[in-house]
C-alpha positions in Angstrom: 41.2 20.6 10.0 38.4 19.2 7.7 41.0 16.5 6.5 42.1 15.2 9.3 39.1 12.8 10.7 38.9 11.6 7.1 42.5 10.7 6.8 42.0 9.2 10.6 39.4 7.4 9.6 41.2 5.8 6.7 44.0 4.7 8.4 41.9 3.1 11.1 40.3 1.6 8.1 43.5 -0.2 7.1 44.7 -1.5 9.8 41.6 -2.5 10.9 41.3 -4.8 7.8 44.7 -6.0 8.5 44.4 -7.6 11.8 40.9 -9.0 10.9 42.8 -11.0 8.7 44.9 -12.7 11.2 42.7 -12.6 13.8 38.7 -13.2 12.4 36.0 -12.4 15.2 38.4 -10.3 17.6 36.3 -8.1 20.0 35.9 -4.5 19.8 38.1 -4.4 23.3 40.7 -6.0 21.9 40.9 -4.8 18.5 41.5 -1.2 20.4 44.5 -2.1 22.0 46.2 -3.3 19.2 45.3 -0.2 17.3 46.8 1.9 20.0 50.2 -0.4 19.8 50.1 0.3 16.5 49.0 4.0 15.7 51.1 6.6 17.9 49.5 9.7 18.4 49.5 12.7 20.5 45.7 12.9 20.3 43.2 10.5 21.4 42.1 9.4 17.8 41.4 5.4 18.6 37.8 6.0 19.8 35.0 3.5 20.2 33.0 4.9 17.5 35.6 4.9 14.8 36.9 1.2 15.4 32.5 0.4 15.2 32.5 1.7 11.9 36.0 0.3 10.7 34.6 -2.8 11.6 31.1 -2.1 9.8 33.1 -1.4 6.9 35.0 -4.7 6.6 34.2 -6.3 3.4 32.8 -9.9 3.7 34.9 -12.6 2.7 33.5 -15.6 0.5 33.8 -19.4 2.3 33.7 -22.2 0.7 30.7 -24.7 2.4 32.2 -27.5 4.3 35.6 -26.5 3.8 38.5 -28.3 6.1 41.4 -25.7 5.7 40.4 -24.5 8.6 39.0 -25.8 11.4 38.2 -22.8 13.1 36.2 -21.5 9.8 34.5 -24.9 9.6 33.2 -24.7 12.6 31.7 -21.3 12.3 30.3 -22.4 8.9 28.6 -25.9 10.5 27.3 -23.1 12.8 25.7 -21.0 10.1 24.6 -24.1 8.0 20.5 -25.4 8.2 20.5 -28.7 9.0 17.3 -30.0 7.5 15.5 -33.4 8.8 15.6 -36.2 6.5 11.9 -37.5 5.7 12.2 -40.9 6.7 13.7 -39.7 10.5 16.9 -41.6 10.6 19.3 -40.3 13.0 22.3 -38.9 12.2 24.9 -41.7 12.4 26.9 -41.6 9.4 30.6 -40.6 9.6 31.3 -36.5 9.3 33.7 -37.3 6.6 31.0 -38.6 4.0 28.1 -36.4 5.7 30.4 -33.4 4.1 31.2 -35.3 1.3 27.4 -36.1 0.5 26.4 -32.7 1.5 29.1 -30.9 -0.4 27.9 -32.2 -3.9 24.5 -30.7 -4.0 26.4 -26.8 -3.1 26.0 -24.8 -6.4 29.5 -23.9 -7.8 29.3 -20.3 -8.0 30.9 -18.3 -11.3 33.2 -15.4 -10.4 30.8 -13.0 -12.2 27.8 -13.9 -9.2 30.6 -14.1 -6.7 31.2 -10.5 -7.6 27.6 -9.8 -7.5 27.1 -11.2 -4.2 29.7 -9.5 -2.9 29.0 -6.2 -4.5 25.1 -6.1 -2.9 26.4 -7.0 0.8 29.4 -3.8 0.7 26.1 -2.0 -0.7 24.2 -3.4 2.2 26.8 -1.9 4.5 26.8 1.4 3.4 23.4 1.9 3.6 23.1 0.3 7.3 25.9 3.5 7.7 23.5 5.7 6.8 21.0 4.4 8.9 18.6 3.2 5.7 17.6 -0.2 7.5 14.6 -0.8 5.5 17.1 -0.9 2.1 19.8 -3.1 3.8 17.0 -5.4 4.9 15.6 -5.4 1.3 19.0 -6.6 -0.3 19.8 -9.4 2.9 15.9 -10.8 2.1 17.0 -11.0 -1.7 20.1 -12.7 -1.4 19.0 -15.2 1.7 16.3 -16.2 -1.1 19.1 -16.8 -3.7 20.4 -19.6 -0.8 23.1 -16.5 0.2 24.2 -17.1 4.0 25.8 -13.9 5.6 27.5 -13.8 8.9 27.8 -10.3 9.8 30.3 -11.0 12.9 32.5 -12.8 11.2 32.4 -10.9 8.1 32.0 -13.9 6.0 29.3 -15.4 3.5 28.8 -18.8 1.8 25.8 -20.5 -0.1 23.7 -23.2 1.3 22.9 -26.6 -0.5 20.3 -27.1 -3.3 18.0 -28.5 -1.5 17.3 -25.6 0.9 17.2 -23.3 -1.8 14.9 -25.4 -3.5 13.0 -25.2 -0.1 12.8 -21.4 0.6 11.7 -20.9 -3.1 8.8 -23.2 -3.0 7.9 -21.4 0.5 6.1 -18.8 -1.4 4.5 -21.5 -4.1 2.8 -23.1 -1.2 1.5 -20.2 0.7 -2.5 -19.3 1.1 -3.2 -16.5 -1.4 -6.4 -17.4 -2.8 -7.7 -13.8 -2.0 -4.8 -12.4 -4.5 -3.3 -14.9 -6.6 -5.1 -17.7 -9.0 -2.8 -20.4 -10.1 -2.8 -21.2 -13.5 -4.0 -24.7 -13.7 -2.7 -28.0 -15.5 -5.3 -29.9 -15.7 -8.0 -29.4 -18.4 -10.9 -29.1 -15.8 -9.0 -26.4 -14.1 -8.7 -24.2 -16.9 -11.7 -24.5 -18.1 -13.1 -23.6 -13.8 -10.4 -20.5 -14.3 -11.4 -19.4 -17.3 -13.7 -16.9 -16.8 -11.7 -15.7 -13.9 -8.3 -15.6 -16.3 -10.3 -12.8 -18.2 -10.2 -10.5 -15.6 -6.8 -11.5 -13.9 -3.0 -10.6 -15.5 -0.8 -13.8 -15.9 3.1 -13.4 -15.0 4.9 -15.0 -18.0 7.5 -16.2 -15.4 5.8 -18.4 -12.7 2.8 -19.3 -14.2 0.4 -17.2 -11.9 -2.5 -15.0 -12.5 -3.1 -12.0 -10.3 -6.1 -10.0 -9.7 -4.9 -6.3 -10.6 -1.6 -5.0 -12.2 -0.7 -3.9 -8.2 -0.5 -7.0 -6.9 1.2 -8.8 -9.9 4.1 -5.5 -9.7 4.1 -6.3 -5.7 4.6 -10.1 -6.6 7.7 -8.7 -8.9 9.3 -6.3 -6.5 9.0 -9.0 -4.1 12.6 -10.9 -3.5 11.4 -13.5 -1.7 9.9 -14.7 -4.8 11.1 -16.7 -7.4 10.5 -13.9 -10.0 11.2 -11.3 -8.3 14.7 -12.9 -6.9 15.3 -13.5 -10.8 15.0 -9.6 -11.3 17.6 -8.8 -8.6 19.5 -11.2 -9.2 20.1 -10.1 -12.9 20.5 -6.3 -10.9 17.4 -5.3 -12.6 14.7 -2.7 -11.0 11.0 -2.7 -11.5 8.8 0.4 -12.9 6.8 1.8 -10.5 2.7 0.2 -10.3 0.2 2.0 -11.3 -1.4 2.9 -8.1 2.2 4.8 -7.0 2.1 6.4 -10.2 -1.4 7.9 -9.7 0.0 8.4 -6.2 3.1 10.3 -7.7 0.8 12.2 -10.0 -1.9 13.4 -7.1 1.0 14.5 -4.6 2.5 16.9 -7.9 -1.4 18.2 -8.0 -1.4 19.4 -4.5 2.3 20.4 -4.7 1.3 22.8 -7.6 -1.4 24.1 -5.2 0.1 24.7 -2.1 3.2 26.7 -4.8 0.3 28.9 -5.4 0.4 30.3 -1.8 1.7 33.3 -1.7 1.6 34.1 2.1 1.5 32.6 5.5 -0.3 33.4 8.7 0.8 33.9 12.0 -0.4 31.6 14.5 -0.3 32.8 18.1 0.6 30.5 20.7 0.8 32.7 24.1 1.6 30.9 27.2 -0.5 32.0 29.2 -3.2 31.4 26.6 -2.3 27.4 26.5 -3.0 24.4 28.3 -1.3 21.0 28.8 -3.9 18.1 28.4 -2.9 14.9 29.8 -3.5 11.2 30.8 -4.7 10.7 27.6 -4.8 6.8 26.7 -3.2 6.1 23.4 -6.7 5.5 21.2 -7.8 9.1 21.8 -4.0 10.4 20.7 -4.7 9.3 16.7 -4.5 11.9 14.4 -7.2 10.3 12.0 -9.5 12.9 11.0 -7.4 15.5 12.8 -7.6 14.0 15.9 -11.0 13.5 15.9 -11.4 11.7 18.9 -10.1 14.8 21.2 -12.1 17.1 19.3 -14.5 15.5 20.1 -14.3 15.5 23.8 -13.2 18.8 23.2 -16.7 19.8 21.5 -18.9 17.7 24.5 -17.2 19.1 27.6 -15.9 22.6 27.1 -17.9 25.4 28.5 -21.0 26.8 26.3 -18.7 30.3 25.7 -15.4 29.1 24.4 -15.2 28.4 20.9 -13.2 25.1 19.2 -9.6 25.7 20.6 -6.5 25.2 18.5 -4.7 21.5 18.9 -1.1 22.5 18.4 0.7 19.6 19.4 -0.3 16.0 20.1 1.9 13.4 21.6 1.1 10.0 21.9 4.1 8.5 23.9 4.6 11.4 26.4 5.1 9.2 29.7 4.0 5.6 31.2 1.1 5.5 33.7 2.2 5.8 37.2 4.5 8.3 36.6 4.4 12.1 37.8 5.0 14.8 35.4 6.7 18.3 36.4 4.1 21.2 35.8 7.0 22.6 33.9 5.9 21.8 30.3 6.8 24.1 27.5 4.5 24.8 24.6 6.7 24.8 21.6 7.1 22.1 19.1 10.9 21.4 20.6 9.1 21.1 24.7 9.7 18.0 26.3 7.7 16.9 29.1 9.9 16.2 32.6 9.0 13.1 34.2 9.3 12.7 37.9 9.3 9.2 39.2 7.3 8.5 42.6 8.6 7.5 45.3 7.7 3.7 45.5 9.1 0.8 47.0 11.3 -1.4 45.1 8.5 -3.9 44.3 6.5 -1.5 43.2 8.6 0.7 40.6 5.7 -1.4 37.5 6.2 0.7 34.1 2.9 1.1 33.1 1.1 1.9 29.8 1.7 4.4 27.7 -0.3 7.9 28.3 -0.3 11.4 25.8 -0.6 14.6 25.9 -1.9 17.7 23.6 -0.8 21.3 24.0 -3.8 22.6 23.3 -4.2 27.1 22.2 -7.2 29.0 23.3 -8.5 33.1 22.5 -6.6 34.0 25.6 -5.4 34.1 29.3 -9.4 34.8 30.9 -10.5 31.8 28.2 -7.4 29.1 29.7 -8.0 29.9 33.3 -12.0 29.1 32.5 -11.5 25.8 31.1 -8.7 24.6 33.7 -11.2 24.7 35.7 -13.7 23.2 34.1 -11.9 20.2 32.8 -9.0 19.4 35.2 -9.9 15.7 36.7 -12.9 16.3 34.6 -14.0 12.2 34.2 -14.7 11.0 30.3 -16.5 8.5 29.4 -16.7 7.5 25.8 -20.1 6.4 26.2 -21.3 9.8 26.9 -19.3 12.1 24.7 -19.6 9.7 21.5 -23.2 8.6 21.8 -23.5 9.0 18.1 -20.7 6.5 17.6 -21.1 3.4 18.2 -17.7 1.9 17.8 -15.8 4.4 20.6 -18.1 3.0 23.2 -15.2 0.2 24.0 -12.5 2.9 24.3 -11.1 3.4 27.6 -12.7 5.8 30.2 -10.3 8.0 31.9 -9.4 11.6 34.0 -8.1 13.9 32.6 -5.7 15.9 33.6 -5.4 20.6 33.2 -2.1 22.2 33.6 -0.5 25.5 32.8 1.9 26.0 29.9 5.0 27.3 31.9 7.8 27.5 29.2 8.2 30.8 28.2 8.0 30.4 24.0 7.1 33.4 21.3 4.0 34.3 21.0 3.5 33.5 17.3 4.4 31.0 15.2 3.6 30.8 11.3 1.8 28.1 9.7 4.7 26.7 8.8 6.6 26.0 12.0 8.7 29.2 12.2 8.4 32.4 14.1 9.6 34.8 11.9 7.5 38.4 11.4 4.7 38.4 8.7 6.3 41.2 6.1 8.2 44.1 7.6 6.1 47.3 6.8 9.5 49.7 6.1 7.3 51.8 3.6 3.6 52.2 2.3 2.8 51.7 -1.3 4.3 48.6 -2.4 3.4 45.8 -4.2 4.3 41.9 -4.0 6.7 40.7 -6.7 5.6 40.4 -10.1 6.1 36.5 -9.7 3.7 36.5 -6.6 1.5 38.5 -8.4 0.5 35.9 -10.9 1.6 32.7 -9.6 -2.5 32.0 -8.7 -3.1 31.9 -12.5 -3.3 28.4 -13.4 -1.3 27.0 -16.3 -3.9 28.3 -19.1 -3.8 31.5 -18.2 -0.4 32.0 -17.8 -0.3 30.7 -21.6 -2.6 33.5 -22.9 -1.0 36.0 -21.4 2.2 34.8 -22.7 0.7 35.0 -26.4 -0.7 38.4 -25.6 2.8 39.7 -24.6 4.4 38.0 -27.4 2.3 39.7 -29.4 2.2 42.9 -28.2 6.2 42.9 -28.4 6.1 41.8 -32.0 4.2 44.6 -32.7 6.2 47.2 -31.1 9.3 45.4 -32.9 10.9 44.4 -29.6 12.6 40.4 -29.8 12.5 38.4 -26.5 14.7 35.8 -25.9 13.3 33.6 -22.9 15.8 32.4 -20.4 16.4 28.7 -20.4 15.5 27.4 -17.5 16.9 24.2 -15.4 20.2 24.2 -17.9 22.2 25.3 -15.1 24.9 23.3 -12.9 22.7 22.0 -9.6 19.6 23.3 -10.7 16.5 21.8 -9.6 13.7 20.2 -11.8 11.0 22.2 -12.8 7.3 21.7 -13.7 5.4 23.4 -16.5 3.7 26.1 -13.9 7.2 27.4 -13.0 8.8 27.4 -16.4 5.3 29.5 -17.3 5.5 31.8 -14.3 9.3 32.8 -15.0 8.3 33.2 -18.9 5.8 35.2 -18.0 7.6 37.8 -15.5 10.4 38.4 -18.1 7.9 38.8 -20.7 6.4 41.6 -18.2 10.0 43.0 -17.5 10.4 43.2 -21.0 7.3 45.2 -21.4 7.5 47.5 -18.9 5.5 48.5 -15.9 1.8 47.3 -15.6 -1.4 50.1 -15.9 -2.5 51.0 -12.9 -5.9 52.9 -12.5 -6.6 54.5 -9.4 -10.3 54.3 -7.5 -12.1 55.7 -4.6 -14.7 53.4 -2.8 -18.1 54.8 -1.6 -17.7 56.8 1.7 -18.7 54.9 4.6 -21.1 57.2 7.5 -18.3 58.0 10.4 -20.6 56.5 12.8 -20.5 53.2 11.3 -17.0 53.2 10.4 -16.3 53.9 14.0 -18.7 51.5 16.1 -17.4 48.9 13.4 -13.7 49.7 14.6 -14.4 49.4 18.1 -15.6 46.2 17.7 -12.6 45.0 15.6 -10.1 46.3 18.6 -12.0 44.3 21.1 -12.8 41.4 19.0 -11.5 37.6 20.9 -9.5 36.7 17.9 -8.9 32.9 17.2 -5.6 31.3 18.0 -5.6 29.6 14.6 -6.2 31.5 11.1 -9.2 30.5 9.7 -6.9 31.0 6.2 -3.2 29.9 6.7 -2.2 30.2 3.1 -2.4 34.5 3.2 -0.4 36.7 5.3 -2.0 38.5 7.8 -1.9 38.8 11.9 -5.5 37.8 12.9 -7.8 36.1 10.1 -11.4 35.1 11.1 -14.3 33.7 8.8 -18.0 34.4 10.3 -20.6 32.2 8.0 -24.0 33.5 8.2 -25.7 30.1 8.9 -25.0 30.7 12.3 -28.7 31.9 13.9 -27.4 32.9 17.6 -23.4 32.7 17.8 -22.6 33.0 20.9 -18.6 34.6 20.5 -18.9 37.4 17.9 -22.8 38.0 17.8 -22.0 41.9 18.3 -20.1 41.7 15.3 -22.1 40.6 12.9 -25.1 43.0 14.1 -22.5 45.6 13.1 -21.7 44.2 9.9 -25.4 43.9 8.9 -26.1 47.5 9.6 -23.1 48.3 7.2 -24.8 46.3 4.2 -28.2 47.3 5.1 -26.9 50.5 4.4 -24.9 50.1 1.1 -26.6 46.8 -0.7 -30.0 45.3 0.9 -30.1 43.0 -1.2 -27.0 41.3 -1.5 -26.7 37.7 0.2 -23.1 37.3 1.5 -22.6 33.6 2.8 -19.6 34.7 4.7 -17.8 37.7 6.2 -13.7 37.5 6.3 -12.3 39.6 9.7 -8.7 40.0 9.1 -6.1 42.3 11.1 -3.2 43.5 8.9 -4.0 41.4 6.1 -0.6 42.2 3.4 0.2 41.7 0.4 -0.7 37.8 -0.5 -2.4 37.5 -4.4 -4.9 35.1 -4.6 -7.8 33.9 -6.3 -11.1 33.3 -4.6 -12.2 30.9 -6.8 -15.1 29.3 -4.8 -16.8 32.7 -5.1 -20.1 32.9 -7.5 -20.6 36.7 -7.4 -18.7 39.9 -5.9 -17.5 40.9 -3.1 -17.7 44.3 -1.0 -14.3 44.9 0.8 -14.0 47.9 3.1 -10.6 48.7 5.2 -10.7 50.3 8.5 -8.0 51.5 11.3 -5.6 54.2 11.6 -3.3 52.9 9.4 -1.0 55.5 6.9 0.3 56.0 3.8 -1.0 52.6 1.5 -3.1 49.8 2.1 -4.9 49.9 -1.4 -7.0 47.4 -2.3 -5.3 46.3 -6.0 -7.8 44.0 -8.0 -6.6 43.2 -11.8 -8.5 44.3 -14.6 -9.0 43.2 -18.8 -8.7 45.8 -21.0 -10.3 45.6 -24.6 -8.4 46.3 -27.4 -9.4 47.9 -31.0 -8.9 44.2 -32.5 -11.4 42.5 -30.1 -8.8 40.9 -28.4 -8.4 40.9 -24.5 -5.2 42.4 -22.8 -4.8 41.5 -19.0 -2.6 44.4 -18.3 -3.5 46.5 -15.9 -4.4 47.1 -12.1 -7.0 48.6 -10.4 -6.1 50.5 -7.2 -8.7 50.9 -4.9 -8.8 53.2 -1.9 -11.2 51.4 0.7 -10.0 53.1 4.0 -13.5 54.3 5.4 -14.9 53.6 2.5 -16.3 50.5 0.6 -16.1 49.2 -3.2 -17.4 46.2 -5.3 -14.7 44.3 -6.7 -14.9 40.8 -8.0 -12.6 38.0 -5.6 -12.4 35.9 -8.9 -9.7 38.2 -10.1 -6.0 38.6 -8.6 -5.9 40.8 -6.0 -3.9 41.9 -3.5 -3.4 44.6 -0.8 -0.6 46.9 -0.6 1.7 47.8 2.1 1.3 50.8 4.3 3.8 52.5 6.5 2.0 52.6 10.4 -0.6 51.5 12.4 -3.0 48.3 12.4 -5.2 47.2 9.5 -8.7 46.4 9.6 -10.6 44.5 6.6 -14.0 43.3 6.3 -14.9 41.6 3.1 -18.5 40.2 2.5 -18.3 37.1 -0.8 -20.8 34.5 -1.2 -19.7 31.4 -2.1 -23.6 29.4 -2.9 -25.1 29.8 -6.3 -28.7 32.1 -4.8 -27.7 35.0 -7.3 -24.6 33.8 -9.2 -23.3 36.2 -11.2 -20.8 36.7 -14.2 -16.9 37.6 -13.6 -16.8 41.7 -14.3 -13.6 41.6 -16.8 -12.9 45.5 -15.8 -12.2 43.6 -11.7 -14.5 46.1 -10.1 -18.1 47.5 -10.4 -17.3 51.4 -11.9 -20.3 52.4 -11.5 -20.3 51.6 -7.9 -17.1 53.5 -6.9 -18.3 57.1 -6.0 -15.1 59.0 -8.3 -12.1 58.3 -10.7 -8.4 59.8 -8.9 -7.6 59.4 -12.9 
C-alpha cells in the first residue's frame, strides 16, 4: 500500500510532462480532464493536489531570446523581456524585424556546460519550494536573475536577457550608498593617499576592488549573489566558509548545549485550571518577549495585590484576535488551546477588522490566589505612564483595559519544564541510585580526564586490560563531542572496575518538636507554580534568599528555619534556603557555593531517600582516588556536606519528601572544598 501513491505520482508525472509539451501554459482545470481521458482507474487518483505538484515538478525549458519559430513563444518571451529606455528618448519607431535583429546581437551565447548549470539550480529551486524552504529557492532565483537569468515559472521556461541589462543590474550594487560599510578603493593618487589610513584598518576583496570595515561584512558582501563577486562564486557552484561572527556564534550555542547535557532532571511545572487566568486585550507592544516579557511583568509587578507573589507567564500570544471582536470564555490553558472567536453582531458597514490584540495564560499558587486577582485586575485600566514611571521610553505605548477570565479547558495539572506531562521518576522501590552516566555527567571535561587516568591505572595494577568502545563508528550514529566520548569512557571504565565504595552516615538528630512544627509548615506551604530550579527533578522546588527583611508569603517559614540553625550552627550565614517536595535523584554540582551546606530531610516517607554526596579517598602513594560515596541518612536529622561535590538523593518507596538545605553562595566565610564530601566530625555516628 506504501507503493502505490508513489507509483501514482509518477505516472501523473509523465503524462503530465507529456501534454505540457503540446500544450505550454494549459490550466490546472484543463490539464485534469485530459488526465482523466487518459488514466483509467477505479479509484479517484487524478486529484487537485497531485496535478499541483506534477506541474511544480516540470522542468524548465531553455528559449532562445527573440526567437521566431514560434510566435506564440515569442510573444511570451517579448513579455518577460525589460525593455530599457534609450538615453537620448527617441521613440520606438524602427521596424520589429531589425529592433530583434539589433537586440539579438548583444544576447550572450550561452555554452552547454552553463546551460546545464542554469538548468540544474532552477530543478534545485523546485525541489526546495516542495519542501517548503522559500528562503533557499529565493536565494538561488536572486543569484541567477543577477547572472541576466529570466525564469518564467508559468510557462516553465527560462532565457537570458541582453548585455546591457546585465551590465545594468551588476553596476546596481557599485552605485549604491554604503559609505557606513564599504570604502572604495580609490584611483586617483589623492584618494589613496585620503584612504590610507583608513585601508589599515579595513580588508580589501581582491575581486572588486573594495575595502570593508570588518571580515563580517566583507564574508556578507561574498555570500551576497546580488553582487558581482558573490554571483562569480555561485556561478562557479562554489560556497563560502562561514564568518567569523557565526563561527563564534556556533561555538557559544555548543557551550550552552554542553551545559544544559549536564542536566540530569526536570521539574514539574503545575498548571491547574482553576489556578490560571486568561489575560487579554493586550496591544501588541506589551506581547514582546524581550527580557522575558518584560513589559507584562511589569504591569504584573505594579498592579497585582500586595499578597500574591510574581505569577508564572506560561504562554504569551501576540496575534490572539483583532480588536472588535468577542472571545468565548472557553479558553484552554495548554500550549495546543486556541482561543474561540465570536464575531458581534454588526451591521454590514460596520463588520472593520481591527488591530491586532494578545493574550497570556498566566499560572498562579492556586484557586483562592486566581479568584483574588480576577478581581482585582479584570477591566483594571493601565496606563504606561503610571506603571513604568522609571522608564522613560514606555511612556508612548498605548494605554488600555485589560481584560480577567477563567481558564475553562480542562488540561493536566503538571507539565515538565520541557513541554511534556509525563510523571517525574516512578518510585517502584527505595534505595536506588541514578545511572552511573547521570551520576558523573556534572564533571566537566577535566575531571572526567583524571578520573579516567586514575581508573586506568588502577586497572593496570590489578592486571585487568580495557578496551574502550569506539564510539560514533556505527551506521547512523550521531556526532559526538569530547564530554560524551569522556562520559561513556568513563562509565565502562567504572563497569570494568566494579561497584563504587559506599560509606554509610547518620546526621545529627534533629529535637521532635522542631522536626514537626517544620513539617507542618512544609504541608501547608503556597508552593510556586514555577520551580525556582527546572534543571532537577522534583514536585515543588522553592528558593527563600535571606535578603528579604519582611516577606510577606513564607515569613512563617523562615522563622522556623532559623530556629532550626539557631539550634545546630549560630554562626553559620546561609544566603539562601532551598524548599523542595520529593526532590529525586538528579546529580548536580552546586558550583556557585563558597562553603557547606546543612541538608535535613523531613516527611513520612519509607524505605530510602539518602542523601549520597561523593567523597576522595587518599591513597598510600599520595595520589587521590574519587571512588566512593557517602550515604547519608538525613530523615529527622541534619548533616554537613559540601554542594561542590556530586550528590544526589536516592529513591524511596512511599510517602512525600521534604528537604531543606541551607548553602551560601557570597564569599562572608568562604571556605575550602572538604575532599572526604562531608564534615565527619559533624555526623553524630558511623552505620560502618
Amino acid at each position: 500500500m506504501s507503493c502505490a501513491p508513489i507509483h501514482v505520482q509518477h505516472e501523473i508525472q509523465q503524462q503530465v510532462n507529456r501534454i505540457w509539451l503540446e500544450s505550454p501554459g494549459i490550466g490546472t482545470k484543463d490539464l485534469i480532464e485530459k488526465l482523466n481521458h487518459l488514466i483509467s482507474s477505479s479509484e479517484q487518483i487524478i486529484t487537485k493536489p497531485r496535478v499541483k505538484a506534477a506541474k511544480q515538478s516540470i522542468p524548465h525549458r531553455f528559449l532562445h531570446p527573440y526567437s521566431n519559430s514560434d510566435s506564440n513563444l515569442n510573444d511570451d518571451i517579448k513579455s518577460m523581456k525589460i525593455n530599457d529606455d534609450d538615453d537620448d528618448g527617441d521613440d520606438d519607431s524602427n521596424d520589429g524585424q531589425s529592433q530583434t535583429q539589433s537586440q539579438s546581437q548583444t544576447v550572450p551565447t550561452l555554452t552547454e556546460k552553463q546551460k546545464t548549470f542554469v538548468q540544474k539550480k532552477l530543478n534545485e529551486r523546485s525541489s526546495l519550494r516542495s519542501l517548503r524552504r522559500y528562503k533557499d529557492a529565493d536565494e538561488i532565483m536572486k543569484g541567477l536573475t543577477t547572472m541576466g537569468i529570466i525564469a518564467d515559472d508559468g510557462m516553465r521556461t527560462w532565457t537570458i536577457s541582453n548585455t546591457h541589462t546585465h551590465a545594468r543590474t551588476s553596476s546596481l550594487y557599485h552605485g549604491a550608498d554604503t559609505k557606513d560599510t564599504i570604502i572604495r578603493n580609490g584611483n586617483s593618487k589623492s584618494d589613496t593617499n585620503n584612504n590610507q589610513s583608513l585601508h589599515k584598518n579595513c580588508i580589501l576583496c581582491q575581486s572588486c576592488n573594495t575595502y570593508f570595515k570588518s571580515k563580517n561584512l566583507l564574508f556578507r558582501h561574498l555570500r551576497d549573489v546580488s553582487t558581482t563577486c558573490g554571483n562569480v562564486i555561485f556561478a562557479n557552484g562554489q560556497k563560502m566558509p562561514d564568518a567569523p561572527s557565526s563561527l563564534v556564534k556556533k561555538q557559544k550555542q555548543e557551550v550552552a548545549k554542553n551545559s544544559r547535557r549536564k542536566k540530569t532532571g526536570r521539574a514539574i511545572q503545575h498548571a491547574a485550571p482553576e489556578a490560571s487566568l486568561w489575560f487579554g486585550d493586550l496591544p501588541l507592544p506589551y506581547t514582546r518577549l524581550g527580557g522575558q516579557y518584560r513589559r507584562l511583568m511589569g504591569i504584573l509587578r505594579e498592579c497585582l495585590p500586595r499578597d500574591v507573589p510574581q505569577p508564572w507567564i506560561k504562554k504569551v500570544v501576540r496575534k490572539g484576535y483583532r480588536q472588535g471582536k468577542k472571545n468565548n470564555d472557553s479558553m484552554g490553558g495548554g500550549d495546543h488551546a486556541r482561543q474561540k472567536e465570536q464575531t458581534p453582531e454588526l451591521e454590514p458597514t460596520e463588520q472593520v477588522k481591527g488591530k491586532y490584540l494578545g493574550f497570556a495564560i498566566i499560572i498562579f499558587r492556586d484557586e483562592q490566589e486566581a479568584t483574588n486577582v480576577k478581581e482585582a485586575l479584570d477591566g483594571y485600566f493601565i496606563d504606561p505612564v503610571k506603571i513604568f514611571t522609571h522608564a522613560p521610553e514606555c511612556h508612548d505605548l498605548p494605554t488600555f483595559r485589560l481584560k480577567v477570565k477563567n481558564v475553562e479547558k480542562d488540561t493536566s495539572s503538571t507539565y515538565n519544564s520541557d513541554g511534556s506531562n509525563d510523571a517525574v521518576l516512578p518510585l517502584k522501590s527505595g534505595n536506588l541510585d541514578p545511572p552511573l552516566e547521570d551520576q558523573f555527567r556534572p564533571l566537566s571535561i577535566h575531571e572526567l580526564q583524571e578520573r579516567c587516568e586514575c581508573i586506568n591505572r588502577r586497572l593496570e595494577g590489578s592486571g585487568k586490560v580495557f578496551l574502550p568502545h569506539a564510539l560514533g563508528e556505527e551506521e547512523g550514529s550521531f556526532p559526538v563531542n569530547e564530554h560524551t566520548v569522556l562520559l561513556q569512557h568513563t562509565v565502562e571504565l567504572y563497569n570494568q572496575l566494579g561497584p563504587r565504595d559506599e560509606v554509610h552516615w547518620k546526621g545529627r538528630a534533629v529535637p521532635e518538636s522542631i522536626c514537626n512544627s517544620l513539617l507542618t509548615l512544609l504541608k501547608n506551604v503556597r508552593w510556586p507554580a514555577s520551580s525556582h530550579r527546572k534543571g532537577l527533578t522534583s514536585e515543588r522546588y522553592l528558593v527563600l534568599q535571606t535578603n528579604v527583611s519582611n516577606d510577606r508569603f513564607y515569613q512563617d517559614l523562615r522563622d522556623g528555619c532559623r530556629e532550626l540553625m539557631q539550634l545546630i550552627d549560630p554562626d553559620y550565614y546561609y544566603s539562601g534556603i532551598a524548599v523542595t517536595k520529593n526532590f529525586v535523584a538528579s546529580p548536580h554540582i552546586d558550583d556557585r557555593d563558597q562553603s557547606f551546606q546543612y541538608a535535613i530531610s523531613l516527611g513520612e516517607f519509607t524505605q530510602g531517600g539518602q542523601l549520597c554526596v561523593e567523597g576522595i579517598h587518599n591513597s598510600s602513594d599520595g595520589r587521590e582516588k574519587p571512588d566512593f560515596v557517602n550515604v547519608v541518612e538525613t530523615h529527622n536529622r541534619i548533616a554537613r556536606v559540601d554542594g561542590r561535590h556530586v550528590h544526589w538523593v536516592r529513591t524511596w518507596e512511599k510517602g512525600d519528601r521534604y528537604s531543606l538545605i541551607f548553602y551560601d553562595t557570597t564569599e562572608r566565610k568562604r571556605t575550602s572544598i572538604m575532599k572526604t564530601g562531608l564534615d565527619v566530625s559533624f555526623v553524630q555516628e558511623s552505620m560502618q
